[in-house]
C-alpha positions, 0 to 999 in steps of 0.5 A: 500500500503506498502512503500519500500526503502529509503522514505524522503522529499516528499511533501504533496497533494496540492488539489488545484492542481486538480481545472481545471481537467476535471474529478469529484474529492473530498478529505476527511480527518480523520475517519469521512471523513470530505469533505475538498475539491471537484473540479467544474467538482464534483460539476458539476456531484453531484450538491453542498455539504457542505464542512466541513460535515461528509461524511454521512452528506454530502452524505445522500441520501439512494443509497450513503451508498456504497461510505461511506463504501468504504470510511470507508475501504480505510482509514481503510487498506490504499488500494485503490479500484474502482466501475467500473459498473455505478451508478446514481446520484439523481436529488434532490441536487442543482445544480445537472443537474438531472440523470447522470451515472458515475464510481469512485474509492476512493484511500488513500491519505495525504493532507495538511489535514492529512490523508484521501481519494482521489475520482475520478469519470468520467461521462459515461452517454454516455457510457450508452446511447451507450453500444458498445462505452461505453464498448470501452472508459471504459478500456481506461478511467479506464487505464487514471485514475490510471495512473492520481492517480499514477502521483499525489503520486509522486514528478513531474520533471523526469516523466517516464512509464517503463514496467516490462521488464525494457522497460522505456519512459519518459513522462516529459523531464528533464533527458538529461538536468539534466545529460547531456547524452540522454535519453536511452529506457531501464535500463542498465548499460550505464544508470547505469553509470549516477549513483553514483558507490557506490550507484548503487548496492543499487539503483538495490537492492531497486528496485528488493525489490519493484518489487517482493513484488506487489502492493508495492512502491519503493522509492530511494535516490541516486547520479547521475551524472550532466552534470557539472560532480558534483554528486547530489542527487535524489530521485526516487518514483515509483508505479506499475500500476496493472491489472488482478492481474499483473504489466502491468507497472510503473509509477514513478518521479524523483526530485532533493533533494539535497538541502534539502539532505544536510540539514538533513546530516548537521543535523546528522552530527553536532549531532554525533559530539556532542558526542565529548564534552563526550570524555574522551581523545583526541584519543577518541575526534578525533575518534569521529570526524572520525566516524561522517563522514564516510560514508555519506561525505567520504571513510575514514578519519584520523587524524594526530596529531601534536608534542606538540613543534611545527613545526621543523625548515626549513629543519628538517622533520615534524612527525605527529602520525596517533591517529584515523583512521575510514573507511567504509565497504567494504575497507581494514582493516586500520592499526592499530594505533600504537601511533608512530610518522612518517615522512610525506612529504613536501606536508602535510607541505605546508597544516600545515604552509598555514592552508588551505585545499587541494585537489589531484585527481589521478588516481585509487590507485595512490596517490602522493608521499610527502603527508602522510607516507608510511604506509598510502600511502600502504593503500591507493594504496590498497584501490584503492583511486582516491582523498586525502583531506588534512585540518589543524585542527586549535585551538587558532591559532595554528594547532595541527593536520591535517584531511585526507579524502580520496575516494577510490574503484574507487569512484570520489573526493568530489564535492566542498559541500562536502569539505565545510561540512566537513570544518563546521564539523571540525570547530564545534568540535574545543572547545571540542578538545580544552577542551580534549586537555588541559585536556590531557596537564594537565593529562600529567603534573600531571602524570609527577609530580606523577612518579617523587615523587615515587621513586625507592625502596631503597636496604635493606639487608635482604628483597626484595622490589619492587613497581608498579604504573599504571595509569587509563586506562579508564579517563582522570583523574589523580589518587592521589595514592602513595607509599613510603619506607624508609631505617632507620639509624637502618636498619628498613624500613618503607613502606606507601601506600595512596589515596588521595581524587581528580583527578586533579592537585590539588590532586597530588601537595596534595599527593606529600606534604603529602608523604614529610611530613611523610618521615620526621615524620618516620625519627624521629626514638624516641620511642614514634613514632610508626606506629600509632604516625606517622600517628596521626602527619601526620593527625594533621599536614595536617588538620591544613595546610588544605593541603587535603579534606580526605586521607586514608593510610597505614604506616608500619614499618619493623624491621629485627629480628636474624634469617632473620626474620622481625617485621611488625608493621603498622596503618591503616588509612582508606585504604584496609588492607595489604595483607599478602602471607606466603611463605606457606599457604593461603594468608591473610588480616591483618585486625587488628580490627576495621577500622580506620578513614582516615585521614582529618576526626577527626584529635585527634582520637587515633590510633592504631598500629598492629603487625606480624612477617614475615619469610623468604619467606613471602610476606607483600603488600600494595595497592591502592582500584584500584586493588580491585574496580571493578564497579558492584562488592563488594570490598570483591570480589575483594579483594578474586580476589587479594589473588588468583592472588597472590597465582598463582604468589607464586605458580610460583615462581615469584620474588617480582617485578614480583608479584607485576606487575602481581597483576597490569596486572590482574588490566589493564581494572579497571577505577582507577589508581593502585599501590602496593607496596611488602616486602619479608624477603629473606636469606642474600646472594639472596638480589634482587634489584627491582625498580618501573614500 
């Protein structure tokens, strides 16, 4: 028999339950069809057999081979099957009343035992006696047995017969009672209208799978109206009642399963949230929390976060920013998020300063007015909402932001259950929106710190200079790049580029130390301090303040030439070579030779200091591994990737700004923060003031 639709919760045979009736039946469990149970009417017929023992064992006798071989195919293809001519019983077991004629058939089943088959015999040795009647009372026998086997497959409460042409009896009360409306005698759509509205199309879909596919089962879980007008769920389980190779009828139950429905959606839902503690920032954490609940407790649900300052005083109005938003199939598409704080009206302020839920009704795309921005408002009249659930989020006593569910497509609210889950839901995710919370906060104080420390570029006669800084666009963590330059006395610049080991606080208080002390080194203009000095002064210094666990840069310095050239010498600690753009001619890296240790590694190792001339036109940059690094991918990859981007930006005429954010765009979806810093010797007269992005 194949099972169709939605099959949960359904419990097991309880043997027991065929003690009193009337009719011979015994049940085997596993392969060897082990007799675990026959009833006092199959002793009564077959005499005693020992409980326990093999099918084989327990019925030996020579004439009884086809039952064990019926067995053998039952609990081989799961299909159930009939002896409907009589057979006789032997007169040699105990207790056996001597030679009786009977019919059975043998149907799967699952006990408590576990798998197995379910025999049902029934007497005709009065049949035999007297053909005529017999004939007569083995349709009818034979039509009440199936019905019996079919009754015992389902869950008992709602029990009802229904015909193929939807003609349906209920043979044990309980639906007028459970829904408050009598029972009809045909599926229609006044029935229909007892069931969920979202979960009608489903109920009919379900069903014509099972009818089209015989012999088969249909099984449906679904909402249906109680009389209190609260929605529960019920599951359906029906079989058809085949003859002459048709389906004469069906038999089916329903039952109230709400109880154990909830469990397992609080199950799932709590695992779902799981998924939270693994944000890598806030959005992420409550788009989480949005995706969790949808659809099984409501239509759609928001989040709405709150400024950092807190509430606005008395008559100031409150802004929220809608950060995740998530809605099931079949609505409008929702707005996109666009980040941007908007008013929201005195209702939603009434939830924030109470922190307790509340619910609206309203009529079908109807929501009041004062609740949530116009924007969302629009959405919700489109949708056709009926309900808007607003619930602070509350962390450490202070709420940060308020969900908002809504149910929408003509759908009714949310019965006081399902506001109570969702409550559970938001209150398991505070300590991990807590975690991305503090970590956004951190974030946002070291990228403040970061941006404040890198500085414009200054204004150098005779060169162009431009710097960018992106931070990562995939974490959470804070980048410890950086970049500096600096206007000599003499007119020569120095430009420097680094990475520091770490993303965290700690990482950019290091960088902004670091970057200070070199300022100072480089500004000591004495002969001895080359690129190389500088950078073995800085390495001594940091090792013996043990300001960093490891570091690597670039330190340049650019001495201006007659003719409007330049001098580049540079050291390299470590980092990615600079790359140098000729104003004509294929890019190139100035690799120099050997790498060099970082810095923090071996703080006397002598340094090296390498040279080239830059020409009008021609453009030196510095960058962070984050243009480069690309997971999956070798770095020489990724550095060929940079020297082609800016060859296209030389070949388009960009100014150096211009290039330098368009090496960073090309950079956009890396994980690792980014920066770049460029110097181009220019004719006196087109000198460029360029800051950072």
């Amino acid at each position: 028999m194949r099972r169709s639709g939605h099959e949960t919760g359904v419990p097991e045979l309880e043997p027991e339950v065929f003690d009193s009736a009337i009719v011979p039946i015994a049940i085997t469990a596993g392969s060897e069809h082990l007799l675990v149970y026959y009833n006092d009417a199959f002793r009564e017929l077959f005499g005693l057999r020992t409980l326990g023992a093999p099918a084989a064992r327990a019925f030996d006798a020579a004439e009884a081979a086809p039952f064990v071989a019926m067995l053998d195919a039952v609990f081989r293809d799961r299909t159930a099957r009939q002896v409907t001519s009589p057979r006789a019983t032997g007169d040699s077991m105990i207790g056996a009343p001597g030679v009786r004629h009977f019919v059975y058939s043998c149907s799967p089943v699952v006990s408590r035992h576990g798998p197995g088959v379910l025999a049902v015999a029934i007497d005709t040795t009065a049949q035999v006696a007297a053909t005529e009647r017999a004939e007569l009372l083995s349709e009818q026998q034979n039509q009440a047995l199936q019905r019996y086997e079919a009754l015992m497959s389902a869950v008992s409460q709602i029990v009802w017969l229904m015909q193929p042409t939807g003609e349906i009896q209920e043979l044990v009360g309980g639906f007028e009672e459970f829904t408050g409306i009598p029972w009809r005698p045909v599926i229609d759509q006044d029935w229909l209208s007892a069931v969920h509205p979202h979960d009608r199309s489903r109920l009919v879909h379900t069903w014509r799978e099972a009818a089209e596919d015989t012999p088969s089962m249909f099984v449906c879980t679904f909402r249906m109206r109680t009389a209190s007008g609260i929605y529960r769920h019920v599951q359906s389980r029906a079989v058809p009642i085949v003859r002459a190779g048709a389906i004469a009828e069906w038999i089916g139950a329903t039952a109230d399963v709400e109880d154990q429905w909830r469990n397992r959606l609080r199950e799932q839902l709590l695992a779902r949230v799981a998924t939270v503690v693994s944000a890598n920032d806030v959005p992420q954490a409550f788009a989480a929390v949005t995706s969790a609940v949808v659809p099984e407790l409501t239509d759609v649900c928001a989040v709405f976060l709150l400024p950092s300052a807190g509430l606005p005083g008395e008559g100031s109005t409150l802004t929220a920013t809608r950060i995740a938003a998530t809605a099931r199939e079949g609505l409008p598409p929702l707005p996109p998020l666009s980040g941007e704080p908007r008013p929201v009206g005195p209702i939603a302020r009434q939830v924030v300063e109470s922190r307790r839920p509340r619910l609206f009704t309203f009529p079908a795309g109807e929501p009041p007015a004062g609740v949530l921005p116009d924007l969302s408002a629009a959405w919700l009249r489109a949708a056709r909402a009926t309900s808007i659930t607003l619930v602070p989020i509350v962390i450490d006593t202070a709420v940060v932001a308020f969900a908002v569910a809504a149910g929408c497509a003509d759908g009714p609210p949310p019965a006081p259950a399902d506001l109570q889950m969702l409550g559970e839901v938001l209150n398991e995710v505070r300590d991990p929106l807590r975690q991305a919370m503090e970590l956004q906060r951190t974030r946002h104080t070291a990228l403040t710190l970061q941006r404040a420390l890198l500085t414009p570029t200054p204004r150098v006669p005779g060169a162009e200079l431009a710097a960018h800084y992106q931070p990562a666009s995939k974490t959470v963590e804070i980048g410890g790049d950086w970049y500096d330059s600096l206007l000599l006395p003499d007119g020569s610049v120095t430009l420097s580029i680094g990475d520091i080991a770490g993303h965290d606080l700690e990482a950019a208080t290091s960088m902004s130390q670091l970057r200070s002390m070199l300022r100072v080194i480089a500004y000591d203009r004495s002969p001895r301090n080359t690129p190389s000095e500088s950078l073995a002064r800085l390495d001594r210094v940091v090792e013996g303040l043990d300001i960093a666990p490891l570091v690597t840069a670039v330190h340049a310095r650019l001495e201006p030439r007659p003719g409007g050239g330049w001098h580049a010498a540079w050291c390299n600690a470590g980092h990615p070579p600079p790359l140098l753009l000729p104003a004509a001619g294929p890019a190139r890296f100035l690799d120099g030779g050997e790498p060099e240790l970082p810095l923090c590694v071996a703080p006397w190792t002598a340094r090296s200091t390498w040279h080239c001339e830059l020409h009008v036109g021609d453009t030196m940059l510095l960058y962070t591994d984050g243009l480069i690094e690309v997971p999956g991918t070798d770095l020489t990859e990724g550095m060929a990737a940079l020297a082609a981007h800016a060859e296209e930006a030389r070949a388009q005429g960009m100014p150096l700004a211009a290039l330098c954010a368009r090496l960073l765009a090309a950079a956009a979806d890396r994980r690792d923060d980014a920066a770049v810093i460029g110097f181009r010797p220019v004719q006196r007269d087109r000198v460029r003031l360029d800051r950072p992005a």
